[in-house]
Steps between C-alpha positions, in 0.01 A plus 500: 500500500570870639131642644502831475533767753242733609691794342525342200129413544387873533775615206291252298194634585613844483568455080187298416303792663749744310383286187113517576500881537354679204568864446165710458526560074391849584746612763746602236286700329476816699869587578602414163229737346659774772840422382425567143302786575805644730744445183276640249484803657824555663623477149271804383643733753735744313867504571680747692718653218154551325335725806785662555493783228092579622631501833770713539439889379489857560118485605586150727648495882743271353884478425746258371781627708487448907422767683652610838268418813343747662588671852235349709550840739425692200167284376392523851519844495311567162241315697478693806502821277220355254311433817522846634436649185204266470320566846574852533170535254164538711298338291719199459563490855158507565359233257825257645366523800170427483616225252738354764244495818181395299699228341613355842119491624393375196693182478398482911165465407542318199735219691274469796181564364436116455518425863203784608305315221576187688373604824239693355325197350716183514537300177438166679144633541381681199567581158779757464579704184824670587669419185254656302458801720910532412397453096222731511700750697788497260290544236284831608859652594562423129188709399580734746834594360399485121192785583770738733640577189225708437484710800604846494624623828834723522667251748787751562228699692259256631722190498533446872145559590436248273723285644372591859138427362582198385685386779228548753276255259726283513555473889094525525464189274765322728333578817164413339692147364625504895179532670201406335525088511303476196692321239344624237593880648835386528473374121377863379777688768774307316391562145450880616828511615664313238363788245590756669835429597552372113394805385706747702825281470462567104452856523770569777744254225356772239650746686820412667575414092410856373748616758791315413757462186450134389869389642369578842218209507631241636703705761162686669281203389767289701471703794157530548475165485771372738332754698159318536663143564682608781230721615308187511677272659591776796081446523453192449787407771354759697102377469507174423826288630492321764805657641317844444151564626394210301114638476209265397377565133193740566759722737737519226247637250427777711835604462503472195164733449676741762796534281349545183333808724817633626599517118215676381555753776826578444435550113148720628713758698817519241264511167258783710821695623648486142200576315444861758855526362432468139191739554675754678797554272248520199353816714781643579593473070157661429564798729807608402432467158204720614743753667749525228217590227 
């Protein structure tokens, strides 16, 4: 009589446990309702031969024939001359710029603004309502923007001493965020800030918008915004990396109020010096209209 082997032993055991094993009845249920679902609509989807007629057209930016690709030299180019053509305008100059610094310190404060919270009142130790201080922000910004709409202010004239205005609330409420270890302070700084900055960013889109042809969006919209991102990570390399300066948390948010200053300044002595401009050339209109009657 042959005794069997331990291989054959475990093979043996291997099937009867095969055998035992029951397959949950409701396993199957799930991808076979997704599988259904996934041919049930796949067969709604039109054909190609069918969209083609609605797609193609005078009014559409498609063809049935291949076209040529373009000279990369001459799209790049077209660009360079749309972006010349596009910043040579004062106004839209202006608002781009304010758009591109602002937007650098604002997602500064934004990203970091967590950790001066932190050391302002820990979280192991207290209550801490930062994520509703972040709701409630977003949502006054909201309200904000909805009621500029019915502000009247001719922001070809006063546009930049609005923006300085603006920008030296802003840098106050980040020095008072800074310096006053209140969290509760810090709490009304941010939502301050929040508004504010929500506010202007809207009008200054408003603007750059009423200055452009529609094709030129993405192009000065594009810019401005490449702009702030590497504006701010030149600062935050600078400020806080370790292989910069690599300042503690209350040293960078000085900076960060100073900056917001250095903005408003600069927009303070370019919106006074264009407004004497403004004033003076509507004098110099009235009195020769005066001389020639």
């Amino acid at each position: 009589m042959d005794v069997p082997g331990p291989g054959s032993r475990r093979a043996a055991a291997a099937t009867a446990l095969l055998r035992s094993a029951r397959v949950p009845r409701g396993g199957w249920f799930l991808p076979t309702a997704l599988l259904c679902a996934y041919g049930f609509f796949a067969s709604l989807r039109p054909s190609e031969p069918f969209l083609t007629p609605y797609l193609l057209g005078p009014d559409k930016n498609l063809t049935e024939r291949e076209e040529p690709q373009p000279d990369r030299l001459l799209v790049l180019k077209v660009l360079w001359n749309d972006f010349l053509m596009c910043y040579s305008s004062h106004p839209l100059l202006c608002w781009s710029v304010w758009w591109a610094l602002s937007t650098c310190g604002y997602f500064q404060v934004v990203n970091y603004t967590q950790g001066l919270w932190e050391q302002v009142m820990p979280s192991r130790s207290a209550a801490i309502y930062n994520g509703g201080v972040e709701a409630a922000s977003t949502l006054l910004g909201a309200v904000a923007v909805f009621a500029v709409g019915y502000i009247k202010i001719s922001w070809s004239t006063w546009g930049e001493m609005a923006l300085s205005l603006f920008s030296l609330l802003i840098a106050a409420s980040v020095y008072v965020m800074d310096t006053v270890h209140n969290i509760w302070v810090c709490y009304a700084s941010y939502v301050i800030f929040r508004i504010i900055y929500m506010l202007l960013i809207t009008i200054a889109t408003f603007q750059i918008a009423a200055n452009l042809s529609m094709e030129r969006y993405a192009l000065v919209f594009g810019v401005n915004t490449f702009i702030a991102l590497a504006l701010q990570t030149l600062l935050t390399l600078i400020v806080v990396d370790s292989s910069g300066l690599g300042l503690d948390i209350t040293t960078q948010f000085l900076i960060y109020a100073g900056y917001f200053a250095l903005i408003a300044v600069v927009f303070l002595a370019n919106g006074a010096v264009n407004i004497l401009k403004k004033y003076r050339k509507k004098d110099a209109e009235l009195s020769s209209q005066v001389t020639t009657s």
